[in-house]
PQR file with spaces between the fields and no chain letter, atoms N, CA, C, O and H, PARSE charges and radii, in Angstrom:
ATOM       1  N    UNK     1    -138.241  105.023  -83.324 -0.4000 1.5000
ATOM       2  CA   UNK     1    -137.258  104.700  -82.326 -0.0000 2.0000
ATOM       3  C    UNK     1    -136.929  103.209  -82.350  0.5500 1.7000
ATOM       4  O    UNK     1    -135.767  102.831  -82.206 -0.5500 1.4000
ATOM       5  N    UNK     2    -137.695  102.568  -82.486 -0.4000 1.5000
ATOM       6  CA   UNK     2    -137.746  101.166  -82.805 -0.0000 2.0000
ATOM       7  C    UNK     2    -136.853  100.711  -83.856  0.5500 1.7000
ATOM       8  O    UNK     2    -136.283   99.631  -83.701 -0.5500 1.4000
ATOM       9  H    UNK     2    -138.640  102.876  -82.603  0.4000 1.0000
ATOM      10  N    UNK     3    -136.663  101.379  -84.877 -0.4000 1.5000
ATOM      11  CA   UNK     3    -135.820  101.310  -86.306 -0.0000 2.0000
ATOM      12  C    UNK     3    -134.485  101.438  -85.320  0.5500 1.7000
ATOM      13  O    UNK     3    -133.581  100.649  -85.044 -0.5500 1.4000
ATOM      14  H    UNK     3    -137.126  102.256  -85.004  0.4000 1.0000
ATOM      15  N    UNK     4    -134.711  102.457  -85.021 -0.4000 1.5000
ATOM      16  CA   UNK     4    -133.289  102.848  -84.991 -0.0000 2.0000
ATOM      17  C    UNK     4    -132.504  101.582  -83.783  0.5500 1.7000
ATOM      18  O    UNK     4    -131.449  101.217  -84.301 -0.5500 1.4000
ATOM      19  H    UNK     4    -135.445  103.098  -85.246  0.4000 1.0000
ATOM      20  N    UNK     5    -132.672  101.025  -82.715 -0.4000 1.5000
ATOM      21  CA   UNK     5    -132.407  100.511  -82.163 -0.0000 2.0000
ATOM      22  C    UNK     5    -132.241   98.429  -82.886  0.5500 1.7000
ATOM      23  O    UNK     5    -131.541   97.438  -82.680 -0.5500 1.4000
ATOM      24  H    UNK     5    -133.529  101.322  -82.294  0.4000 1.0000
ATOM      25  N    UNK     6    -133.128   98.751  -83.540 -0.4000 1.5000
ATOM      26  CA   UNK     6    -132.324   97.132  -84.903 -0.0000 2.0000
ATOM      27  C    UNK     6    -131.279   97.915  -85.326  0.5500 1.7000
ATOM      28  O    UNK     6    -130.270   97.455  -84.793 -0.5500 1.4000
ATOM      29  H    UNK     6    -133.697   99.556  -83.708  0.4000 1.0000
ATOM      30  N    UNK     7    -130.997   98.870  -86.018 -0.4000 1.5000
ATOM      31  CA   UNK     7    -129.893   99.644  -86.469 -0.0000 2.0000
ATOM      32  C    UNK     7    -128.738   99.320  -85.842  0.5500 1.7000
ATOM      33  O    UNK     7    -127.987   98.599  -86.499 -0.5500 1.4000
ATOM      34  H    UNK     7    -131.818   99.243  -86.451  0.4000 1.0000
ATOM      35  N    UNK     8    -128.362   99.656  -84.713 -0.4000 1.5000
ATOM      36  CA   UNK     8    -127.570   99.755  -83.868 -0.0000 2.0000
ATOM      37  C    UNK     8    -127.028   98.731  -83.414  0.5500 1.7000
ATOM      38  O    UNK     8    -125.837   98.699  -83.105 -0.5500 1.4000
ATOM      39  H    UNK     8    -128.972  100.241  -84.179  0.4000 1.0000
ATOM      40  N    UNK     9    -128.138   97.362  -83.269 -0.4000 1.5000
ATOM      41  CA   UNK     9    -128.013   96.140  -82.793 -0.0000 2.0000
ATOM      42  C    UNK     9    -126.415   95.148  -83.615  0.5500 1.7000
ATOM      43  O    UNK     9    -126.369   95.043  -84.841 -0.5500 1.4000
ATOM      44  H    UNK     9    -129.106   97.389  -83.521  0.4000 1.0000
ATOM      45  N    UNK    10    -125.648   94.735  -83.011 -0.4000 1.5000
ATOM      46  CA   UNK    10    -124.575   93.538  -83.769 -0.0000 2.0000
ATOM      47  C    UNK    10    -124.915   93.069  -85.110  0.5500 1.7000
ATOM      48  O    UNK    10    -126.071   93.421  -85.345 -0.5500 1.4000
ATOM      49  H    UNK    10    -125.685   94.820  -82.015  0.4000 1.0000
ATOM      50  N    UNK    11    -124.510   92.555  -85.896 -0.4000 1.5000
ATOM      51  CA   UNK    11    -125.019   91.549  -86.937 -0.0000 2.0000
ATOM      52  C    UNK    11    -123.837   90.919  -87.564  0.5500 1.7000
ATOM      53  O    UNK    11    -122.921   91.383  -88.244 -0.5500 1.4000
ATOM      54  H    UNK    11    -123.571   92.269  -85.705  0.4000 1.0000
ATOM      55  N    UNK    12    -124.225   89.266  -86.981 -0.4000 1.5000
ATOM      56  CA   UNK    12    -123.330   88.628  -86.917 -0.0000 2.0000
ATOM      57  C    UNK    12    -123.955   87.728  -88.883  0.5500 1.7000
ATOM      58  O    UNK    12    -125.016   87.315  -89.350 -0.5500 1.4000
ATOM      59  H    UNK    12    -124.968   88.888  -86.429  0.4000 1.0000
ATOM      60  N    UNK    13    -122.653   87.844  -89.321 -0.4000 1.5000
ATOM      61  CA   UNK    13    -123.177   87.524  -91.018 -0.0000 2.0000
ATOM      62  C    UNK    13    -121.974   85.792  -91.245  0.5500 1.7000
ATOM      63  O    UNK    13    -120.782   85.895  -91.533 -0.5500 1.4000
ATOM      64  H    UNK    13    -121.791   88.180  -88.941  0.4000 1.0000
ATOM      65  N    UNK    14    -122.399   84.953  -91.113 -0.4000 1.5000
ATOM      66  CA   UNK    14    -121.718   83.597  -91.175 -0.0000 2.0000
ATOM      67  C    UNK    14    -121.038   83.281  -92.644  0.5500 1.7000
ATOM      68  O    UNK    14    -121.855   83.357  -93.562 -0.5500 1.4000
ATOM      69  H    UNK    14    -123.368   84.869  -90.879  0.4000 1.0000
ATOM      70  N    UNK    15    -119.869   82.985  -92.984 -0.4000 1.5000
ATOM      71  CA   UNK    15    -119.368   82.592  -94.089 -0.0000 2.0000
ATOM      72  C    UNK    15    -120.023   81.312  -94.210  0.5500 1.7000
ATOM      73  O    UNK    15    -119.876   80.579  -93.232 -0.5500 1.4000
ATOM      74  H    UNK    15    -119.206   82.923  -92.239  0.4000 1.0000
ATOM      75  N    UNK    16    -120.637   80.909  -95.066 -0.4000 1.5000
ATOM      76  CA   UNK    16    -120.723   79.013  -95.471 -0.0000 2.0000
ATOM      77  C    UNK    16    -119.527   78.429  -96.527  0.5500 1.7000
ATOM      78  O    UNK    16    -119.471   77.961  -97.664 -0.5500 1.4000
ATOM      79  H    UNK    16    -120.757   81.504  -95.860  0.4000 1.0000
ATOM      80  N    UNK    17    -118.595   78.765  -95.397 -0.4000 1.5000
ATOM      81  CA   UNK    17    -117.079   77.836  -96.324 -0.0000 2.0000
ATOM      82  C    UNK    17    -116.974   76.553  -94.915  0.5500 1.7000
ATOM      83  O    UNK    17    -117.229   76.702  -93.720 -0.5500 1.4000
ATOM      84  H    UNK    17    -118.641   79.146  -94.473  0.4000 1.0000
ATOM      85  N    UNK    18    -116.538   75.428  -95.609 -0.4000 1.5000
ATOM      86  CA   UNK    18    -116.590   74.183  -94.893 -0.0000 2.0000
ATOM      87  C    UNK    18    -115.234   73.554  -95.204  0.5500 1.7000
ATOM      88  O    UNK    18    -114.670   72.620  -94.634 -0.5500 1.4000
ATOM      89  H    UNK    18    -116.331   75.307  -96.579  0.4000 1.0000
ATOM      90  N    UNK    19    -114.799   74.386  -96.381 -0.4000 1.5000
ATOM      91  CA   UNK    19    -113.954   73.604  -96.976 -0.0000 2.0000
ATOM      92  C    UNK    19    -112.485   74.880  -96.638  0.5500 1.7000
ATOM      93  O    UNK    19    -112.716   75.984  -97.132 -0.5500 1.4000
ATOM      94  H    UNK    19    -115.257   75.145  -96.844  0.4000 1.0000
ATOM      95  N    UNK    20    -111.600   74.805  -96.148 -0.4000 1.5000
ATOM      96  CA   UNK    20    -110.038   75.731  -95.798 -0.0000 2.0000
ATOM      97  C    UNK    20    -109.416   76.144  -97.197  0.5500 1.7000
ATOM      98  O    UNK    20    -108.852   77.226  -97.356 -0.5500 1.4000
ATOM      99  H    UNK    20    -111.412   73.909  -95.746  0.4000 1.0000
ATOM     100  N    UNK    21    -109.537   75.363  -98.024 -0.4000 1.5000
ATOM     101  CA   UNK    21    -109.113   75.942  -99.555 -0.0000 2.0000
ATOM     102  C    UNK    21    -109.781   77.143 -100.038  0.5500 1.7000
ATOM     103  O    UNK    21    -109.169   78.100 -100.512 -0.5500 1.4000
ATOM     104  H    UNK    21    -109.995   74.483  -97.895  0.4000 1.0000
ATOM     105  N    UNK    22    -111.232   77.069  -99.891 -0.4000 1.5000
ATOM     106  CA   UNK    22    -112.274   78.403 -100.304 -0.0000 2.0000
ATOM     107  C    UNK    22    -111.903   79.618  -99.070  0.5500 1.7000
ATOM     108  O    UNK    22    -112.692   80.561  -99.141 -0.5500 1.4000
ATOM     109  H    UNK    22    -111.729   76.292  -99.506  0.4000 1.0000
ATOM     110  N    UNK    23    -111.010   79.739  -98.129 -0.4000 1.5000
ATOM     111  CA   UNK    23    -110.625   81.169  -97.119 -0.0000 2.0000
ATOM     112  C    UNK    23    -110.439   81.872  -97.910  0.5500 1.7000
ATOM     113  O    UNK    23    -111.413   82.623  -97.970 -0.5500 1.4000
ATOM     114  H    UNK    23    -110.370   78.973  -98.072  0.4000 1.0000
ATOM     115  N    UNK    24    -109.499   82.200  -98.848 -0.4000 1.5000
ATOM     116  CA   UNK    24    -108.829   83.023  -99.546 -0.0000 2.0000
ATOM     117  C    UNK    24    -110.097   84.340 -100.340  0.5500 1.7000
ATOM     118  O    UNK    24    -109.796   85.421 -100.847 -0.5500 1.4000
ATOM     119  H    UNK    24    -108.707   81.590  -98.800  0.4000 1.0000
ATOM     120  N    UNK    25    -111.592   83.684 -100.176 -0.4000 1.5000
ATOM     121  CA   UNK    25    -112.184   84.790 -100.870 -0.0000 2.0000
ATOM     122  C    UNK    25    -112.782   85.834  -99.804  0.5500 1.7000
ATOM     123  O    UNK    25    -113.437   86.862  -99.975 -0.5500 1.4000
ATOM     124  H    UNK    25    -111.837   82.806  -99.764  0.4000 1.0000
ATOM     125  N    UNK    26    -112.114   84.916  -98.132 -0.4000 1.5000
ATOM     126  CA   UNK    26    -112.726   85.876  -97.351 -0.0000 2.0000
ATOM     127  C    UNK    26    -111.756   87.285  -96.694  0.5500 1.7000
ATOM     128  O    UNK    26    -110.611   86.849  -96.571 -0.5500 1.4000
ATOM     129  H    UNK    26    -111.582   84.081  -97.993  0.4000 1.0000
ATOM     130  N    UNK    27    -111.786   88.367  -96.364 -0.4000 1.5000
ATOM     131  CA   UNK    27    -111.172   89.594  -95.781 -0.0000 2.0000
ATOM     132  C    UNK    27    -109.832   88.956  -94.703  0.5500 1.7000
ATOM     133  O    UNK    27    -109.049   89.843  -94.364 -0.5500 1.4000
ATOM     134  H    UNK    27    -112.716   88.721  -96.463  0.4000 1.0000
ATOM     135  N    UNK    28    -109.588   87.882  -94.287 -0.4000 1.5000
ATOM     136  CA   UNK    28    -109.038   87.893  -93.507 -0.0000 2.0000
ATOM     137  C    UNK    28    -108.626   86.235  -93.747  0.5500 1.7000
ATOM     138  O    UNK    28    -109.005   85.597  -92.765 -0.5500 1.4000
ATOM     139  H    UNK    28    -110.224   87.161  -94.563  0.4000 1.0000
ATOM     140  N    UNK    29    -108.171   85.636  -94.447 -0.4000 1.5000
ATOM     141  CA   UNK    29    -108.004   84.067  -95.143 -0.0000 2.0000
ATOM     142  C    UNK    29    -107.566   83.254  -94.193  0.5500 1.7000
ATOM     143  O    UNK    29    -108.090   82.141  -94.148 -0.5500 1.4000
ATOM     144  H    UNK    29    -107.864   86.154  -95.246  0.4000 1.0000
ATOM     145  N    UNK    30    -106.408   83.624  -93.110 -0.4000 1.5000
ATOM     146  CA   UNK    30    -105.551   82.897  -92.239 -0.0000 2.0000
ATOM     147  C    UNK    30    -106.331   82.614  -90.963  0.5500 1.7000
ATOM     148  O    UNK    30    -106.232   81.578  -90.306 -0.5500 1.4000
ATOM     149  H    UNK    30    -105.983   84.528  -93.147  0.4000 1.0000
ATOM     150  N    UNK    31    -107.533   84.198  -90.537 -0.4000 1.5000
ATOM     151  CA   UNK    31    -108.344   83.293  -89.674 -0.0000 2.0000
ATOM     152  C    UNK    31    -109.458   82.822  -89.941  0.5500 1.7000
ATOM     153  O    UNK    31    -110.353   82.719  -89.102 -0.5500 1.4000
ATOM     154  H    UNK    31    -107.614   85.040  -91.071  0.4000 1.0000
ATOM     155  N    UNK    32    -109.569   82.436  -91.259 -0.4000 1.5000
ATOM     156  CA   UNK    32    -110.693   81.535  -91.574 -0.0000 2.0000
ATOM     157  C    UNK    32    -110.640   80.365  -91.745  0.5500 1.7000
ATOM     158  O    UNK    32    -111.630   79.650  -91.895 -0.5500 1.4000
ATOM     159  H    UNK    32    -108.842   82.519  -91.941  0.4000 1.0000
ATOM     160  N    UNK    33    -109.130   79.877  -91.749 -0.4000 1.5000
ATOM     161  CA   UNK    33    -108.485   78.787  -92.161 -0.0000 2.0000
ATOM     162  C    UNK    33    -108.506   78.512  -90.573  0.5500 1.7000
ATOM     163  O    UNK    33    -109.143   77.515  -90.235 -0.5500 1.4000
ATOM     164  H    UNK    33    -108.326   80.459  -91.627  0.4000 1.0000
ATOM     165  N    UNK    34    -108.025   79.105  -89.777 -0.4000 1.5000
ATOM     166  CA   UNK    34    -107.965   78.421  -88.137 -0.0000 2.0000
ATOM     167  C    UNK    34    -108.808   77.974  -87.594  0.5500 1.7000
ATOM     168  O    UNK    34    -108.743   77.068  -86.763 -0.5500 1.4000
ATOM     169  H    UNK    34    -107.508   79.916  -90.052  0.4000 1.0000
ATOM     170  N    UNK    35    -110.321   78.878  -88.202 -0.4000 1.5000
ATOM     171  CA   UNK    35    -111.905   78.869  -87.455 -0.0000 2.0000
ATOM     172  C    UNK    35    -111.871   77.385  -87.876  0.5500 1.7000
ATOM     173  O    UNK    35    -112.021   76.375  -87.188 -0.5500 1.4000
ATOM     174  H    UNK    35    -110.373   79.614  -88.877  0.4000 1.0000
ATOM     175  N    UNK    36    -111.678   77.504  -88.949 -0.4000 1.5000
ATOM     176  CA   UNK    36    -112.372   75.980  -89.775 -0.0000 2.0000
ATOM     177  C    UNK    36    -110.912   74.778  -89.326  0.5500 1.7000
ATOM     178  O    UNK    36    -111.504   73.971  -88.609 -0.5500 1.4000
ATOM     179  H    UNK    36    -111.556   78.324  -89.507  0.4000 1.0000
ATOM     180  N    UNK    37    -110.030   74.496  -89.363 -0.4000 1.5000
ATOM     181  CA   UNK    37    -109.345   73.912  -88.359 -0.0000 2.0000
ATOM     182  C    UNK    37    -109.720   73.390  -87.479  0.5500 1.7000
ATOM     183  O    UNK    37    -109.668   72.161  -87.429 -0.5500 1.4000
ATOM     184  H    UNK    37    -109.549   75.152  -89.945  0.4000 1.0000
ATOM     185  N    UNK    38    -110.340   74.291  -86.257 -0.4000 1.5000
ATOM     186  CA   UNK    38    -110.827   74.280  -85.350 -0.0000 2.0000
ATOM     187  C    UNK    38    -112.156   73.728  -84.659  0.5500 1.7000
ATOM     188  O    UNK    38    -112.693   73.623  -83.557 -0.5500 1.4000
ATOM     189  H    UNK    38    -110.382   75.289  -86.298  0.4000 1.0000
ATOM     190  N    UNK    39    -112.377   73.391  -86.263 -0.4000 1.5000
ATOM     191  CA   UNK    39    -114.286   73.564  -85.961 -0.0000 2.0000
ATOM     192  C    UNK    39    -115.242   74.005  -86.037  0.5500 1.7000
ATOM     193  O    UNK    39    -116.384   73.548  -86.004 -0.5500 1.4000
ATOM     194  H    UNK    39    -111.940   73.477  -87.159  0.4000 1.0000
ATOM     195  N    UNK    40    -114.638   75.433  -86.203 -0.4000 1.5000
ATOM     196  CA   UNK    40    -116.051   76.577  -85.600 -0.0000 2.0000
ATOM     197  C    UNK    40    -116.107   77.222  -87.051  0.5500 1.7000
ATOM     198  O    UNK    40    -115.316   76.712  -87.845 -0.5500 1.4000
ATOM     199  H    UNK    40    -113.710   75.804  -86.230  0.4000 1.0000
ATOM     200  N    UNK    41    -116.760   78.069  -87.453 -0.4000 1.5000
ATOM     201  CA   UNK    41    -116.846   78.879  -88.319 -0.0000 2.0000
ATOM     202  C    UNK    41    -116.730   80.153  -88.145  0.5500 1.7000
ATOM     203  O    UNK    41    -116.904   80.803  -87.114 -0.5500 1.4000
ATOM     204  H    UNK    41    -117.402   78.484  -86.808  0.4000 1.0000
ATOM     205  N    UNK    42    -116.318   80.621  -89.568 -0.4000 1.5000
ATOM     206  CA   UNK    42    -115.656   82.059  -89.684 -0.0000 2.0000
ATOM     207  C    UNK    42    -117.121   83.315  -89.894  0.5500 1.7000
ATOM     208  O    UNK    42    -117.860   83.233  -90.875 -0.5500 1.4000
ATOM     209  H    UNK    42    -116.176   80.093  -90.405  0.4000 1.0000
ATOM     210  N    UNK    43    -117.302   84.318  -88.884 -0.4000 1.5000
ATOM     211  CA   UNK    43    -118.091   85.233  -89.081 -0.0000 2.0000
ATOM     212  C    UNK    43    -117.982   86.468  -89.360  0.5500 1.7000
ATOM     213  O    UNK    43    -117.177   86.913  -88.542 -0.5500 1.4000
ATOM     214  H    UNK    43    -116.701   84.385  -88.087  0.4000 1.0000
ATOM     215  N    UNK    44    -118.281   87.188  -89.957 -0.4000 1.5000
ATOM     216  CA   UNK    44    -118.151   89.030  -89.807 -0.0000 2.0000
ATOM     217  C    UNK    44    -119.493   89.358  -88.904  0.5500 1.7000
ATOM     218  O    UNK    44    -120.586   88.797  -88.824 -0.5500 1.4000
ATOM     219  H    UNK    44    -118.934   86.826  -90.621  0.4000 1.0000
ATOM     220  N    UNK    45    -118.830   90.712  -88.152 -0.4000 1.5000
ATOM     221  CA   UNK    45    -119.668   90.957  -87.206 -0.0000 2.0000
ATOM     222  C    UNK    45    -119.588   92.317  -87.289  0.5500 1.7000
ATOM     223  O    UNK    45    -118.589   92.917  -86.891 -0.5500 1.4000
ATOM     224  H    UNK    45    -117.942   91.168  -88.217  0.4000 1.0000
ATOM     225  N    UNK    46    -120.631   92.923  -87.814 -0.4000 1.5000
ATOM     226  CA   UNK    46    -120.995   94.522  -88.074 -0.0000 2.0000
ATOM     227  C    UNK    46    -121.755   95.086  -86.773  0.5500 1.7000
ATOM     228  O    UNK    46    -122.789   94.795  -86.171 -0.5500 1.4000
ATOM     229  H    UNK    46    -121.442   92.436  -88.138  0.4000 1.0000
ATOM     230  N    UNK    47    -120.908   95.872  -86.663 -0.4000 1.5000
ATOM     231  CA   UNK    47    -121.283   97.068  -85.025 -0.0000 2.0000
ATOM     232  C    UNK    47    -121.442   98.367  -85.756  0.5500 1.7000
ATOM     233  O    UNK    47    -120.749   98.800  -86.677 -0.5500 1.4000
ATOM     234  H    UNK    47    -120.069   96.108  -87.152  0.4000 1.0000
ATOM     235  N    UNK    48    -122.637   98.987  -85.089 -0.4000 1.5000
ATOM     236  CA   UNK    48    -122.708  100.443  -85.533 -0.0000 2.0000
ATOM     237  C    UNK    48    -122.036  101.312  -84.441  0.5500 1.7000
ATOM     238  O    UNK    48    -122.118  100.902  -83.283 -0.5500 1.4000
ATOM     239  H    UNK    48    -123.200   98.635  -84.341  0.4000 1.0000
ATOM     240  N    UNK    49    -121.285  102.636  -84.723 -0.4000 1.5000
ATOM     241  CA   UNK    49    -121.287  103.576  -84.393 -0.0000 2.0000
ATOM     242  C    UNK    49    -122.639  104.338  -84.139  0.5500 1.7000
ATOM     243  O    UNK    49    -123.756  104.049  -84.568 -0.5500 1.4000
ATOM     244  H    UNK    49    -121.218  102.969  -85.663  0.4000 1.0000
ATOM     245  N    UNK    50    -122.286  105.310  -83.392 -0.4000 1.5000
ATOM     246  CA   UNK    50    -123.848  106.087  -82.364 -0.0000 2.0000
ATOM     247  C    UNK    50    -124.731  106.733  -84.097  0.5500 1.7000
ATOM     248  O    UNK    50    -125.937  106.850  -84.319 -0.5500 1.4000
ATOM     249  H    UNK    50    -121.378  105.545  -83.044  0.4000 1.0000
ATOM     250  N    UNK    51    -123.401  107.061  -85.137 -0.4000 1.5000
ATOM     251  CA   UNK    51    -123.950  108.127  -85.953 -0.0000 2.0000
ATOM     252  C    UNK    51    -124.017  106.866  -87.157  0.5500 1.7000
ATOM     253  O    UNK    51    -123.780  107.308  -88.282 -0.5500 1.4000
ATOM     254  H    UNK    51    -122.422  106.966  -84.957  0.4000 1.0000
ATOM     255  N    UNK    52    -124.240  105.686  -87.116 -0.4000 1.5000
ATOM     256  CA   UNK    52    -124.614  105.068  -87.818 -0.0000 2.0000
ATOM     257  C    UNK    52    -123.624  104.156  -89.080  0.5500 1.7000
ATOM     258  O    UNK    52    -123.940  103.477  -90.057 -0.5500 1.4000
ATOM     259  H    UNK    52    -124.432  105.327  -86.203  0.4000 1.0000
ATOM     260  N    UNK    53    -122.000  104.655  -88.316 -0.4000 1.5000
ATOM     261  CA   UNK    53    -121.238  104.283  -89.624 -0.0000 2.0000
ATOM     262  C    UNK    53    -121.061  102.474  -88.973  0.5500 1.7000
ATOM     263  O    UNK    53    -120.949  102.218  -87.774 -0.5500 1.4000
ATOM     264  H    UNK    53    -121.743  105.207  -87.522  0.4000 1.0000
ATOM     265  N    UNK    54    -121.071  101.748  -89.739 -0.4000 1.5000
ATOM     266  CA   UNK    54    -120.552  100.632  -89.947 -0.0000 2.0000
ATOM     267  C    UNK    54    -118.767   99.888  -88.886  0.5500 1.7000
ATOM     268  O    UNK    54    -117.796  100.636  -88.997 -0.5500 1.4000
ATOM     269  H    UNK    54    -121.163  101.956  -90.713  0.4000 1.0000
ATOM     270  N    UNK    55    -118.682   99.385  -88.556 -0.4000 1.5000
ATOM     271  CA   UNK    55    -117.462   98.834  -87.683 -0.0000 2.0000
ATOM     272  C    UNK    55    -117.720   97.299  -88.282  0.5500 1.7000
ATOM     273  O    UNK    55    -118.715   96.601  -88.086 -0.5500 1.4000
ATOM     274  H    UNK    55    -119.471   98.778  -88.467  0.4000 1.0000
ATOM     275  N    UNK    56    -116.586   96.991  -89.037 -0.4000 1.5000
ATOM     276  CA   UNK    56    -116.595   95.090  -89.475 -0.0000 2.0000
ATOM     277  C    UNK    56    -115.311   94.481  -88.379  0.5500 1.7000
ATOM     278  O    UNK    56    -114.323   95.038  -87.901 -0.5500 1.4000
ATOM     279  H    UNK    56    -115.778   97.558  -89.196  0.4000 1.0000
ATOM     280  N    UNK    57    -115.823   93.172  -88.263 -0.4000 1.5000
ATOM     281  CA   UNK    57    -114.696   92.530  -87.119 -0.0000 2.0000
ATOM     282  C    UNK    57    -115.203   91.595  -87.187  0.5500 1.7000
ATOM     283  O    UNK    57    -116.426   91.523  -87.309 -0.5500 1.4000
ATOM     284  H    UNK    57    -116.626   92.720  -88.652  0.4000 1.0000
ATOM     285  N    UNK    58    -114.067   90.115  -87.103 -0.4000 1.5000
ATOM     286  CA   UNK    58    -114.389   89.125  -87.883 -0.0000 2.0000
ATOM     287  C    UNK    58    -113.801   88.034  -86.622  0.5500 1.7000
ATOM     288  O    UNK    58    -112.755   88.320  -86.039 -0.5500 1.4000
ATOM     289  H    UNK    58    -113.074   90.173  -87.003  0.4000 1.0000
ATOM     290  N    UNK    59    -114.587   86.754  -86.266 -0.4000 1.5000
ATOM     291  CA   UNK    59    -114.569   86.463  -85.201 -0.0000 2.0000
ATOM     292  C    UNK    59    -114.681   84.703  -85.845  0.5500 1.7000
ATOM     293  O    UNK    59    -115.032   84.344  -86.970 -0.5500 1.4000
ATOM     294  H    UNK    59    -115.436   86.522  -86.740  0.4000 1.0000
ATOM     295  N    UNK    60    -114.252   83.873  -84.692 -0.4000 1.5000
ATOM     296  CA   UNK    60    -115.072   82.260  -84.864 -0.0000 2.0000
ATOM     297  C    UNK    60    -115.977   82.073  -83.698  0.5500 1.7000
ATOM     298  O    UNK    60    -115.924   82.413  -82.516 -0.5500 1.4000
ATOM     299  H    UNK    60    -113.967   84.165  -83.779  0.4000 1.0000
ATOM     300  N    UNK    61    -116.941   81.328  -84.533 -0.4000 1.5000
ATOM     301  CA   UNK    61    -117.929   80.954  -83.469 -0.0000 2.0000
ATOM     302  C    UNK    61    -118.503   79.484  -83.853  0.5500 1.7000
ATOM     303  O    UNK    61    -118.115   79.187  -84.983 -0.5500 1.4000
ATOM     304  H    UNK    61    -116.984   81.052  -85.493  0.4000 1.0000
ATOM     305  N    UNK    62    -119.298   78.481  -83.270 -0.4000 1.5000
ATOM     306  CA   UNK    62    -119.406   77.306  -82.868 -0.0000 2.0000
ATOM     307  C    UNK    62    -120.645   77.345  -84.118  0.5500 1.7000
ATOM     308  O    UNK    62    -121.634   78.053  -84.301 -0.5500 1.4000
ATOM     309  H    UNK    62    -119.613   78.723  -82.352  0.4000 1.0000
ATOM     310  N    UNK    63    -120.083   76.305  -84.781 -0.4000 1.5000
ATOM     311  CA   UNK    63    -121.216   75.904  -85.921 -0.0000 2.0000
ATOM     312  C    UNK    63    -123.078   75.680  -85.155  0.5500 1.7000
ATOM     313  O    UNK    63    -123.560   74.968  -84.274 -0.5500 1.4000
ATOM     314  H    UNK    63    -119.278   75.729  -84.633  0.4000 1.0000
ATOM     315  N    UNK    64    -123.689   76.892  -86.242 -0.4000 1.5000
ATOM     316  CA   UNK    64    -125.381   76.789  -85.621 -0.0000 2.0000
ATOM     317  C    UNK    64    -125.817   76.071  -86.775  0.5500 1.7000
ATOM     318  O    UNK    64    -125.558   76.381  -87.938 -0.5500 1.4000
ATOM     319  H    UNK    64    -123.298   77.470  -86.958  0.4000 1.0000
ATOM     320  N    UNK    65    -126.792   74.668  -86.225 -0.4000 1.5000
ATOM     321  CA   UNK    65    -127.197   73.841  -87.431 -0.0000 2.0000
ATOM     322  C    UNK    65    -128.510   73.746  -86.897  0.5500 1.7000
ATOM     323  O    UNK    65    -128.798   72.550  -86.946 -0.5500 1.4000
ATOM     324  H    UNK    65    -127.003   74.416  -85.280  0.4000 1.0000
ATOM     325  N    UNK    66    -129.617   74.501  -86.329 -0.4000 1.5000
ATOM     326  CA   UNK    66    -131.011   73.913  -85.754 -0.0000 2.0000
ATOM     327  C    UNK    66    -131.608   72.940  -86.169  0.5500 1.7000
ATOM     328  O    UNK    66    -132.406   72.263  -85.521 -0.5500 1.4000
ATOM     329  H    UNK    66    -129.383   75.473  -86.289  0.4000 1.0000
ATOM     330  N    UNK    67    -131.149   72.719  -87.715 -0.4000 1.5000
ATOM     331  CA   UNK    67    -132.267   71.688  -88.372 -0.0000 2.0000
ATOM     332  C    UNK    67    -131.280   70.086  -88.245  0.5500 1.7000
ATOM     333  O    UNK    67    -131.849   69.121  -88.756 -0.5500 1.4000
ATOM     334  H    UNK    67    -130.500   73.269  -88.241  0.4000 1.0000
ATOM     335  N    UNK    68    -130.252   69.883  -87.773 -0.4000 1.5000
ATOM     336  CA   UNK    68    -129.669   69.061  -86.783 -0.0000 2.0000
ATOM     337  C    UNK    68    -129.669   68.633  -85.951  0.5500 1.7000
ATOM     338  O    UNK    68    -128.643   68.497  -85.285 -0.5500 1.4000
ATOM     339  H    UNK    68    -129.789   70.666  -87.358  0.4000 1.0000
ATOM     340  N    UNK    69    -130.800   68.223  -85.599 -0.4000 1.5000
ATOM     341  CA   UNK    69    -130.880   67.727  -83.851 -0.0000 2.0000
ATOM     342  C    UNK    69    -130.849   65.938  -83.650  0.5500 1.7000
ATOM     343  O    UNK    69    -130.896   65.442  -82.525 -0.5500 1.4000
ATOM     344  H    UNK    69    -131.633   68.333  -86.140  0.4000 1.0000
């Protein structure tokens, strides 16, 4: 039961493009070019369905650097 509930859980997967010229190798180029514009970086974010199929959706979110402080 335990498996299955990581399963199910979000998973947010971070592009490491820094640079707006390299978008073009990602699914969606124009908002990867804005994320990075912007600041933030470009992510895919995999959601499961109940029966386990896959859902991709691609989002910006605020650069995570921990080893930056």
């Amino acid at each position: 039961m335990f498996y299955l509930l990581l399963v199910l859980m979000p998973i947010v997967r971070p592009y490491d493009i820094t640079d707006p010229r390299f978008c073009w190798i990602t699914p969606q180029p124009f908002a990867c070019q804005r994320c990075l514009q912007d600041g933030q970086q470009f992510v895919q974010i995999l959601e499961f369905e109940s029966d386990g199929r896959p859902i991709r959706s691609y989002a910006c979110r605020a650069w995570e650097r921990p080893y930056l402080r």
